[in-house]
C-alpha positions as CSV (number, residue, x, y, z in Angstrom):
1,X,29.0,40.1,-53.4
2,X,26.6,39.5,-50.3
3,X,26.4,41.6,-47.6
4,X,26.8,40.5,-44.4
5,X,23.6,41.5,-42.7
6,X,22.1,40.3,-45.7
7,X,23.2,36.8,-45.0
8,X,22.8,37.0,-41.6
9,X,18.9,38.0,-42.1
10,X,18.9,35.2,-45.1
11,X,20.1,32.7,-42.3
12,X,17.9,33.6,-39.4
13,X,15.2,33.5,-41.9
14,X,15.5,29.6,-43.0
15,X,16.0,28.6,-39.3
16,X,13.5,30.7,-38.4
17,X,11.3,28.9,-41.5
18,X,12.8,25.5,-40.4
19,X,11.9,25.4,-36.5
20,X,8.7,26.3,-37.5
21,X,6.4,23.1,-37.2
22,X,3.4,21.5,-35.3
23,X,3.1,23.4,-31.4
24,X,3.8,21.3,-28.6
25,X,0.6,21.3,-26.7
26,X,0.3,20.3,-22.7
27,X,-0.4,16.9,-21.7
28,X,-4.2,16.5,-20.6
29,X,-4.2,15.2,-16.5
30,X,-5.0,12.1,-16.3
31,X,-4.5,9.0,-13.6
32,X,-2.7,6.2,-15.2
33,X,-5.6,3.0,-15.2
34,X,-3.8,-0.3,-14.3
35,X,-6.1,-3.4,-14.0
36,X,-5.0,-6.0,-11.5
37,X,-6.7,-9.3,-12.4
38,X,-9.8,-10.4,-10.2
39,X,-9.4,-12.8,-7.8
40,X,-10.8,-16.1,-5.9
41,X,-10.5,-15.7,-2.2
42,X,-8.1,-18.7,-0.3
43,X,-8.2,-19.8,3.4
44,X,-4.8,-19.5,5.5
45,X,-5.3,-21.7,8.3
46,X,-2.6,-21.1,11.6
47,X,-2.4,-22.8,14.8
48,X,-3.5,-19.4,15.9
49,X,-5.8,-17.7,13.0
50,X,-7.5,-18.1,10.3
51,X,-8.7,-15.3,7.4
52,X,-9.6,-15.4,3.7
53,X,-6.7,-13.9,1.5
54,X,-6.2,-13.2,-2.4
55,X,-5.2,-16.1,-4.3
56,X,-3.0,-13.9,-6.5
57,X,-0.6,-13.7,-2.7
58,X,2.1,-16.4,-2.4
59,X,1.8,-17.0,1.2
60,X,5.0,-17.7,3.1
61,X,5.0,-18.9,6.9
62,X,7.4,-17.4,8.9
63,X,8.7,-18.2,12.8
64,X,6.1,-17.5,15.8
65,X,2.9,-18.0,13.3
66,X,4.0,-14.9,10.9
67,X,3.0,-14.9,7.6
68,X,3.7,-13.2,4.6
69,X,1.8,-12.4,1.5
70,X,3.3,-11.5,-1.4
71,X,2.4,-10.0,-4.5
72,X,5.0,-10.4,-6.8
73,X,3.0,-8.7,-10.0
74,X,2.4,-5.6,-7.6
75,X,5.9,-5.9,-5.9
76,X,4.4,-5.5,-2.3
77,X,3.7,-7.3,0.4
78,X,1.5,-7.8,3.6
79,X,3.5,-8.7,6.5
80,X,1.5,-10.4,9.4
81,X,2.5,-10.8,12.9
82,X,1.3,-12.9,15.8
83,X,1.8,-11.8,19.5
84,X,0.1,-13.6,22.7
85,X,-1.7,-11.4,24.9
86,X,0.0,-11.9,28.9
87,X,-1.2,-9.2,30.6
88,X,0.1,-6.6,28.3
89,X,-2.4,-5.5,26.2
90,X,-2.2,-2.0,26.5
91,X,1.9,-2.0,25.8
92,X,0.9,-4.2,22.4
93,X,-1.8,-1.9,21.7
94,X,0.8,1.4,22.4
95,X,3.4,0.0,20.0
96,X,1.0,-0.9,17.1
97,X,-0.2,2.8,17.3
98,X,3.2,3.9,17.5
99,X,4.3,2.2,14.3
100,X,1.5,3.3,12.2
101,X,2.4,6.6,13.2
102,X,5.9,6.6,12.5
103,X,5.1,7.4,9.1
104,X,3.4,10.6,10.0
105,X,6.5,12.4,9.1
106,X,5.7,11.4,5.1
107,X,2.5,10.6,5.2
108,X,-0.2,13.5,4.3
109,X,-2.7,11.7,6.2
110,X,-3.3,9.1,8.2
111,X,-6.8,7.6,8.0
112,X,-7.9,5.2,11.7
113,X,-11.2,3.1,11.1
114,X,-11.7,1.0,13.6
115,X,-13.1,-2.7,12.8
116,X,-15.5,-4.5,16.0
117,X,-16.3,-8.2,15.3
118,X,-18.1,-9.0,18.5
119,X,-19.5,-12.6,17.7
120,X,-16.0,-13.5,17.1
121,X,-14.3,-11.4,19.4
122,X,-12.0,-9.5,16.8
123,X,-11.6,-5.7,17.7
124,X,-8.7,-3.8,15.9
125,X,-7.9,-0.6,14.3
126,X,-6.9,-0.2,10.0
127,X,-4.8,3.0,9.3
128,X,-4.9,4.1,5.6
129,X,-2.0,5.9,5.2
130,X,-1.5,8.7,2.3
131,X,1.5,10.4,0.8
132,X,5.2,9.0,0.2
133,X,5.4,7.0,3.3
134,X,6.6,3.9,3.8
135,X,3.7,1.8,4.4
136,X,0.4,2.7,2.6
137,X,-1.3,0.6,5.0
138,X,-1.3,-0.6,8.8
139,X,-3.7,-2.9,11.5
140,X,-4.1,-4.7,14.3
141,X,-6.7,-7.2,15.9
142,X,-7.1,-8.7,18.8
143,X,-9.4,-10.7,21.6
144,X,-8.6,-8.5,24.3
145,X,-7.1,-11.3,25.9
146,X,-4.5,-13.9,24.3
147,X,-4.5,-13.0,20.8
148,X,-2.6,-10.2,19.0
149,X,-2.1,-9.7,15.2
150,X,-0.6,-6.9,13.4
151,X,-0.2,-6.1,10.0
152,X,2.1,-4.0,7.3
153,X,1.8,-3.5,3.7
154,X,5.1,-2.3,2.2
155,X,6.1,-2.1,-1.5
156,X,9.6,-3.0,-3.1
157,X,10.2,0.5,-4.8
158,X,10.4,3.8,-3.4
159,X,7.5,5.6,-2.0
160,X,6.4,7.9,-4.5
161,X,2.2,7.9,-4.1
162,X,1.1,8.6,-7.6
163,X,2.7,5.7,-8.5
164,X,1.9,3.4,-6.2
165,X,-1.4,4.1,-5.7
166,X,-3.7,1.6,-7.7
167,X,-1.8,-1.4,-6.0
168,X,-2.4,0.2,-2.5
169,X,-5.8,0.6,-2.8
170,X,-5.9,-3.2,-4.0
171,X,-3.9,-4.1,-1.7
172,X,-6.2,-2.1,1.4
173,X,-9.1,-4.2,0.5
174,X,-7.1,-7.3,0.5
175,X,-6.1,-6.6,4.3
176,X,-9.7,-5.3,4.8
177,X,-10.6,-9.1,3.9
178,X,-8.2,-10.4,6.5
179,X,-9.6,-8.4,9.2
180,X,-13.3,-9.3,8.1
181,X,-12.6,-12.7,7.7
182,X,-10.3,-13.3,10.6
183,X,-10.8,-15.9,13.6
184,X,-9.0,-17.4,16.4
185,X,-8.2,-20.9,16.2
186,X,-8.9,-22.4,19.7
């Protein structure tokens, strides 16, 4: 007959034998690599605008000359809207700013660069914004006098950075390319 500790050391012995197999070692860090194709440039033209935009964007014309471009593959979009200038500048100006930074609260940082186009007259201001806000990226442009254009780039998913982060910085040097290439149809 078996004793008991003897079959309880036999026992925790063969699991003990059993659980025994390869170590489960860390993941390495790493960024995750997603290649978004490359792409020919297209030419929006408004009653009030013009610019160069990706030709992987479905455009989609909205009421008072807005526009949206879409990304479908990327599930984000640029949202573009026209304002005239009548002597209010500085309250258009004001609630641009403010919008970009009503973010601030998720954002980690919020990145201004402004953008001068003097032969053109386009003058605006591109925020970068990083962290789990909202939008990743905000602008505006204007003439200083009848023209004002904002823009928005949101994404269909919840704001989590890491993830999101290889279409955003696509996506920033898509609007970078509007700004760039924009000019007032007169």
């Amino acid at each position: 007959m078996i004793s008991k500790s003897y079959l309880y050391t036999l026992i925790f012995s063969i699991f003990f034998l059993v659980s025994c197999g390869d170590n489960a070692l860390p993941k390495p860090k790493a960024m995750l690599r997603l290649e978004y194709p490359e792409s020919s440039v297209e030419r929006l033209v408004s009653e009030k605008f013009i610019f160069e935009y990706n030709s992987q964007a479905q455009v989609k014309k909205g009421k008072n000359f807005s526009v949206t471009l879409d990304y479908p593959l990327m599930k984000g979009s640029i949202f573009i809207t026209y304002k005239e200038v009548k002597s209010n500048l500085e309250e258009l100006l004001t609630d641009a700013q403010k919008l970009s930074y009503e973010h601030v609260v998720k954002a980690d940082n919020i990145t201004e660069q402004p953008f001068i186009n003097r032969k053109d007259r386009v003058y605006g201001m591109f925020y970068e914004v990083s962290g789990d806000a909202a939008s990743q990226a905000q602008f505006y442009v204007t003439d200083s006098t009848r023209n004002f254009v904002t823009g928005s780039l949101y994404f269909r998913a919840k704001p989590n950075y890491d993830s999101i982060y290889p279409a955003a910085i696509y996506l920033q040097k898509d609007i970078r390319r509007i700004m760039e290439s924009l000019r007032w149809n007169e």
